[in-house]
Backbone as a chain_set.jsonl record, in Angstrom:
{"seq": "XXXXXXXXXXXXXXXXXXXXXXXXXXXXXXXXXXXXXXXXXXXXXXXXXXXX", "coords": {"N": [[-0.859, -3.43, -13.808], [-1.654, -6.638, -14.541], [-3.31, -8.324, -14.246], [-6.227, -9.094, -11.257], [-6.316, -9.823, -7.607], [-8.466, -10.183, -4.949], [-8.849, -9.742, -1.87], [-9.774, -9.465, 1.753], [-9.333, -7.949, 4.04], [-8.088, -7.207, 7.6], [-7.851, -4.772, 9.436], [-6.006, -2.721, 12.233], [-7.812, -0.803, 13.915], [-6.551, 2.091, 14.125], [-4.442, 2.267, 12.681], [-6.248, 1.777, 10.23], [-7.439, 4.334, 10.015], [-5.345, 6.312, 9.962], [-4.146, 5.344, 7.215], [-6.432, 6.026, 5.783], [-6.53, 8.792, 5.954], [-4.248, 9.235, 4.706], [-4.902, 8.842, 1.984], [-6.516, 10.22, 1.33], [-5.327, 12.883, 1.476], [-3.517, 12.06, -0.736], [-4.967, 11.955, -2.648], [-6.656, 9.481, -3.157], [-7.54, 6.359, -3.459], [-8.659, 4.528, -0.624], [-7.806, 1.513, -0.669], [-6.3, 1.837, -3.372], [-4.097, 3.614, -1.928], [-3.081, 1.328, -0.165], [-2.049, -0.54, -2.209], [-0.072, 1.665, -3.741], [1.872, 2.069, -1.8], [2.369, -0.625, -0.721], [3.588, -1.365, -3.191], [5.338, 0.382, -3.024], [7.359, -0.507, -0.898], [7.994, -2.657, -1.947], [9.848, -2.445, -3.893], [11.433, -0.839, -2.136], [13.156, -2.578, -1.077], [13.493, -5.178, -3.311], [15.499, -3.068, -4.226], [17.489, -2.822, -2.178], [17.885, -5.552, -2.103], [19.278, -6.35, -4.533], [21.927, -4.459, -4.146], [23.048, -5.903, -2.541]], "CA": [[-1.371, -4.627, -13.197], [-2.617, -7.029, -15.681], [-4.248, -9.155, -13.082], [-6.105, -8.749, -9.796], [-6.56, -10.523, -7.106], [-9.053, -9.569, -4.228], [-8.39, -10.472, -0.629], [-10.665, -9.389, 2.487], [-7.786, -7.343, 5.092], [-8.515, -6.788, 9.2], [-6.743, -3.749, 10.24], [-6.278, -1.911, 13.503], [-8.543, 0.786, 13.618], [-5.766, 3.1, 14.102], [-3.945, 1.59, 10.909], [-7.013, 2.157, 9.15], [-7.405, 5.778, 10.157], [-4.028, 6.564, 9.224], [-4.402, 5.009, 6.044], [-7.589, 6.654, 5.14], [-6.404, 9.566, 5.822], [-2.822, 9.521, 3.664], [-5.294, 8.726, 0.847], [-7.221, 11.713, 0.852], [-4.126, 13.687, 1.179], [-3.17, 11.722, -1.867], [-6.719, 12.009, -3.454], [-6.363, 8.44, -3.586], [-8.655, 5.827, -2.565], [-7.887, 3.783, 0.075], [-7.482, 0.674, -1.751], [-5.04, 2.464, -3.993], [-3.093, 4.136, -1.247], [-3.034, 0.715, -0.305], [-1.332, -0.947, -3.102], [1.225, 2.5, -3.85], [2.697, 1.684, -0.293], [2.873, -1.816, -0.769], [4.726, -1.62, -4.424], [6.975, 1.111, -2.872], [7.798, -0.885, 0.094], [8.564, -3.795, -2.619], [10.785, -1.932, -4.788], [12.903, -0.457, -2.246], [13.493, -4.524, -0.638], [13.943, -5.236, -4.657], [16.507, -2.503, -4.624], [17.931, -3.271, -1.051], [18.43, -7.037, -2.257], [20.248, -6.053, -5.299], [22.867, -3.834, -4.028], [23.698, -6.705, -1.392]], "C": [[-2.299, -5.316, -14.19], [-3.743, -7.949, -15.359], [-4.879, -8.659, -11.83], [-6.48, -9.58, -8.955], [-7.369, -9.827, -5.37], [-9.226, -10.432, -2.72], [-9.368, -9.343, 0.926], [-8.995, -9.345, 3.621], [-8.357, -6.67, 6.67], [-6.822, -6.122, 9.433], [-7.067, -3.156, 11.415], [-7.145, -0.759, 13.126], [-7.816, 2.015, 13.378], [-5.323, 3.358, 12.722], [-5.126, 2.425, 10.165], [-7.317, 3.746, 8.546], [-6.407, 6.419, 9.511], [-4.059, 6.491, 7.649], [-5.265, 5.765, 5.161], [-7.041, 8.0, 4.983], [-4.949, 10.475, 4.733], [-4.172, 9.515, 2.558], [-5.912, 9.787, 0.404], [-6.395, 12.219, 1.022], [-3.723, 13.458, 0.316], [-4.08, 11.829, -2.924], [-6.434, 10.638, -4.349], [-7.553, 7.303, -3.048], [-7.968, 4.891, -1.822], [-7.218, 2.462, -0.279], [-5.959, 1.064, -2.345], [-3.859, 3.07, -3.65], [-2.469, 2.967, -0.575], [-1.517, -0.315, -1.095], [-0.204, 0.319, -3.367], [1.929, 1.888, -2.927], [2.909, 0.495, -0.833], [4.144, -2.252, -2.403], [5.906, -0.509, -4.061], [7.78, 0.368, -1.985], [8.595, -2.272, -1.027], [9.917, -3.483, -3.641], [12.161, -1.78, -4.04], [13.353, -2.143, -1.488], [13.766, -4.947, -2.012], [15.368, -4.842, -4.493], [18.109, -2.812, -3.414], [18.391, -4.83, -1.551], [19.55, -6.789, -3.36], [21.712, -5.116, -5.309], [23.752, -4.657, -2.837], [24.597, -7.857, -2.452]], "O": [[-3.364, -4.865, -14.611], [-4.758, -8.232, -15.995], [-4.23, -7.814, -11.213], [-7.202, -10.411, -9.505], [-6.706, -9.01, -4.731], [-9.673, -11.573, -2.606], [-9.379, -8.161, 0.582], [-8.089, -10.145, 3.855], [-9.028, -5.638, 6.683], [-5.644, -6.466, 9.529], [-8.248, -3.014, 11.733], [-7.07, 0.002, 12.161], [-8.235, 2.891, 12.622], [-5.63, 4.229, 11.909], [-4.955, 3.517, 9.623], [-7.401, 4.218, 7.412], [-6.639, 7.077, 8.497], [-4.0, 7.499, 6.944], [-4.956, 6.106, 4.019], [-7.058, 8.437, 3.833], [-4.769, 11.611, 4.294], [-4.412, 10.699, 2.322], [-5.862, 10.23, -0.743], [-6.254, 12.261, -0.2], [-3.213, 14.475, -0.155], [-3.725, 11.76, -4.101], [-6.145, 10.528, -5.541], [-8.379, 7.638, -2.199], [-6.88, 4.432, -2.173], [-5.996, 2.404, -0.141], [-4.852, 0.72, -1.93], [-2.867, 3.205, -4.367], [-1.304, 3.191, -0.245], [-0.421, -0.62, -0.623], [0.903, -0.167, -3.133], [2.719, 1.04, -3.343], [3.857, 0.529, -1.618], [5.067, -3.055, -2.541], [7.026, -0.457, -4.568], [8.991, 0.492, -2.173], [9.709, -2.714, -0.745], [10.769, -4.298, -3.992], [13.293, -2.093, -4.41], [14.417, -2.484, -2.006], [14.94, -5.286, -1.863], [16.307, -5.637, -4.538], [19.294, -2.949, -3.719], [19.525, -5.132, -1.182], [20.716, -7.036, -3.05], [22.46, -5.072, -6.286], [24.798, -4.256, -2.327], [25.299, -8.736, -1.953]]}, "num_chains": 1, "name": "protein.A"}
């Protein structure tokens, strides 16, 4: 990421919980568990578009 861009995010509490808690299972910070998810979720829609 050669850029960043910083954005202010309202999640369900639940969501958040969830979240928090993959990250420490990942020894990740939330933030960062964050962004993984969101570039995996982009890849496989990437990969999903290209095989269509």
């Amino acid at each position: 990421m050669d850029e960043e861009k910083r954005i202010t995010l309202r999640l369900p509490v639940d969501l958040h919980e969830w979240l928090a808690a993959q990250a420490r299972s990942a020894r990740r910070s939330l933030n960062s568990e964050i962004v993984y998810r969101l570039e995996v979720e982009r890849a496989a829609v990437e990969a999903d578009a290209e095989s269509h």
